[in-house]
N, C-alpha and C positions, 0 to 999 in steps of 0.2 A: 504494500500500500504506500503510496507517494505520502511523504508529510503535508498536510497542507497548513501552512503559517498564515495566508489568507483568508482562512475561511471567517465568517462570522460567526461559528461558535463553536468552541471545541470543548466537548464534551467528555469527562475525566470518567472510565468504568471501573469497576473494582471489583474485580471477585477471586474465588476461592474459599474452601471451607464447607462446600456442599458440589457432588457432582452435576453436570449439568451439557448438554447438548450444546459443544463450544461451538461447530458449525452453524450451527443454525442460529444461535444467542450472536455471533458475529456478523451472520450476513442480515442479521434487522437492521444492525446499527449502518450499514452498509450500505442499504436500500434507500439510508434516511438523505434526503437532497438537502444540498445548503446548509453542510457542518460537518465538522470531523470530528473523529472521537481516540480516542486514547487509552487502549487497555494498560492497567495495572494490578497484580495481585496482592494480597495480601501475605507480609507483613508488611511490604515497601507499602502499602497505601497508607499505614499506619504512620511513617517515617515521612510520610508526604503530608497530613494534614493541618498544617495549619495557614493562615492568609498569603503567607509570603509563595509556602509550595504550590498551592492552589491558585496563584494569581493570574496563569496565562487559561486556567478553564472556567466556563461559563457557567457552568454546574457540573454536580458530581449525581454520579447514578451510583449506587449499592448492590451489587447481587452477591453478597459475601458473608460469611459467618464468622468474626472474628472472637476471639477468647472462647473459644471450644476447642478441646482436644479431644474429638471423639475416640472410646477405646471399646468399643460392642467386642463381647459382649456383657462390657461395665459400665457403669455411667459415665460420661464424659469428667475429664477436667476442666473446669472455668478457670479462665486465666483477666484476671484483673489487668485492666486497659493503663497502660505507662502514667505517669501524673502528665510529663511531660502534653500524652496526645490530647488529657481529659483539656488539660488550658489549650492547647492548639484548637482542639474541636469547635471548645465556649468561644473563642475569637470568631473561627468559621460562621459562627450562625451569629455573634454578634457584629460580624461585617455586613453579614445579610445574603451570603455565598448559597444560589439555589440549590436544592437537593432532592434528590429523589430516592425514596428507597421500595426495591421490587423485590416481591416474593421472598426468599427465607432469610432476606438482609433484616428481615424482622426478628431473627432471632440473636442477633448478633448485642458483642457486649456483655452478657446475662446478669455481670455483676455492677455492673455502673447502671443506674437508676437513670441520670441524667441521658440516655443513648435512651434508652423507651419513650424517656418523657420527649422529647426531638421527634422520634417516628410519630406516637401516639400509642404505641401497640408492642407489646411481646410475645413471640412464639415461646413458649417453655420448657425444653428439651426433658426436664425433668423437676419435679415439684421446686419451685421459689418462692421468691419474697418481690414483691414492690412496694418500697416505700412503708414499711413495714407489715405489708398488707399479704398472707400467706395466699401462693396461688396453686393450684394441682399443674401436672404436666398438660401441656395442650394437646390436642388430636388433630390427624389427619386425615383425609381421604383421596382415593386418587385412582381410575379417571371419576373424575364428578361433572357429570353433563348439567350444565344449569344457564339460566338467563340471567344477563346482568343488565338492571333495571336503575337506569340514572335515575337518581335525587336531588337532580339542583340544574339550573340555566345556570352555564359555566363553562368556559372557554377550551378546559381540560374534556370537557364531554362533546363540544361542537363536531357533528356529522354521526353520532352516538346517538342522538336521541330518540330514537325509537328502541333504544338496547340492543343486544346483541346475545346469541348462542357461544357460549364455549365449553370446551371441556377439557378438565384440567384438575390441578391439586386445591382443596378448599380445606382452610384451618379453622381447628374450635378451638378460638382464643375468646378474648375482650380487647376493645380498645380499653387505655388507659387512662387517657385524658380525656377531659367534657369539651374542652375548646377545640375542636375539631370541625370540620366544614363536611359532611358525608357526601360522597361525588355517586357512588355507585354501591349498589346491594347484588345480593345472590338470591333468587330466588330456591332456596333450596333449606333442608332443616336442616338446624344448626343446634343438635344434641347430643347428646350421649352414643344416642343410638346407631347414628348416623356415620360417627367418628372410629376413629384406633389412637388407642394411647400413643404416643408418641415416647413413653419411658421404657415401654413395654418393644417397641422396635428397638431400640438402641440394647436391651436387653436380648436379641436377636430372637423377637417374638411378635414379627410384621402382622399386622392385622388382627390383632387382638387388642380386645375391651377388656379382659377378666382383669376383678380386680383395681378398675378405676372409675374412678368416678367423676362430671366435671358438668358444670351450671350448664345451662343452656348460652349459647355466646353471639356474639354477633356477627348480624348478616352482611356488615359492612366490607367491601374488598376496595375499595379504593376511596379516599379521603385527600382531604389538602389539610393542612393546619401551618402556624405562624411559628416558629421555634427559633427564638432569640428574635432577630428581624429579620431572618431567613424563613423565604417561602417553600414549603417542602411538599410536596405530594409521596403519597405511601399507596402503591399498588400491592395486592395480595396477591394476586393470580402471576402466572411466568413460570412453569415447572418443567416445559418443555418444547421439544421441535413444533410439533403442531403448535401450542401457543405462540411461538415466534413468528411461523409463518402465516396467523390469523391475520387477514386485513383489519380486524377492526379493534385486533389487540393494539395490531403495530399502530393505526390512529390512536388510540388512546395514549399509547408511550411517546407519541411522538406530539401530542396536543400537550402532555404532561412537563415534557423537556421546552417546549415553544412557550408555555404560561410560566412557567415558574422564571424564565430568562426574562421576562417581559418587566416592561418598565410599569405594568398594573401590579403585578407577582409585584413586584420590590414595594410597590406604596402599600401595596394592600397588607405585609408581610410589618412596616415601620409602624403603621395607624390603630397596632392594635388597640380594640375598644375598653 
């Protein structure tokens, strides 16, 4: 791929820390006209965060899972995020540096509180805490055919609204935060019943419920929220090839990255009420 130093907006990716369909996750970005993007993995993404490393990109996109050591079939190690990155981070969002985070970059962090409260939302690899508040592991399911049903006239959903079909992986978490803007729902249940532990996979015991238990959670999969004066959209869906090559995924990701750079994203993101 040619550098391109001209473009109007380059785009910083980060992943690693969950497998994932690099073909296909590569040529979305690919597809996308009028910006370039820039893979990085993690740890280096970590050694890159803060105003000064992030200054030549327009925003950063998430598909990574950082402070987990997964070790199936035992629970993972949580690794506590550097002090150094937690201040580089707080800078990031107090510059106002867009952000997006897709699909299992919702799990990422597990032990810094402040990285949930930025997304809105935690995947729970295995029973934790937020904010002193005890949470069960979250569930998974996968493929899960559902309709996603916008919530809001909003820039991130333009040529969305009538919704759209997809099928893909869908989490039984909660959001965390109430200040939250909901962009998109799933029409699909969002129970017990419907889900697989997710302490229970990592214990190399895929698809199974036994033995867990977990509220009913929300139907939410895509939201925007204000974190520091940084404008962030949090997509839940992205699991795989087919979702990459959905047209009206790749709209939604690509309305997501065009608002959040926008000079409304920035005011909207300083003017919190």
């Amino acid at each position: 791929m040619v550098i391109r130093y001209d473009a109007r907006l380059n785009l910083l990716v980060s992943t690693k820390g969950h497998p994932f369909d690099t073909a296909a996750f590569f040529a979305m970005f690919d597809a996308m006209k009028g910006m370039t993007w820039t893979h990085v993995e993690q740890p280096a993404t970590t050694a890159l965060m803060s105003p000064e490393g992030c200054a030549d990109f327009g925003a950063l996109l998430f598909y990574d899972v950082p402070g987990l050591q997964f070790r199936t079939p035992n629970p993972p190690d949580l690794i506590e995020p550097p002090e150094a990155f937690k201040q580089d981070f707080r800078a990031l969002l107090d510059a106002g540096k867009p952000m997006i985070f897709l699909h299992h970059a919702i799990a990422g962090w597990p032990l810094w509180d402040e990285y949930a409260e930025a997304i809105g939302a935690r995947f729970f690899y295995q029973p934790g805490s937020y904010k002193g508040r005890a949470y069960p592991d979250s569930g998974y399911v996968f493929p899960a055919t559902y309709k996603a049903r916008p919530l809001a006239d909003h820039p991130v959903l333009d040529g969305l609204e009538d919704g759209f079909e997809l099928t893909d992986e869908l989490y039984l978490f909660d959001t965390l935060e109430d200040d939250i803007l909901p962009l998109l729902a799933a029409d699909y249940s969002f129970d017990r019943e419907h889900f697989y532990s997710a302490a229970n996979a990592l214990n190399a015991r895929m698809w199974t419920r036994d033995d867990w238990d977990h509220p009913p959670g929300t139907n939410l999969i895509a939201w925007a929220k204000r974190s520091g004066k940084a404008p962030v959209v949090t997509i839940q869906c992205g699991n795989d090839g087919a979702t990459f090559g959905n047209p009206d995924f790749r709209r939604l990701l690509r309305n997501a990255i065009d608002w959040v750079t926008s000079d409304e994203a920035a005011q909207w993101a300083r003017n919190a009420a």
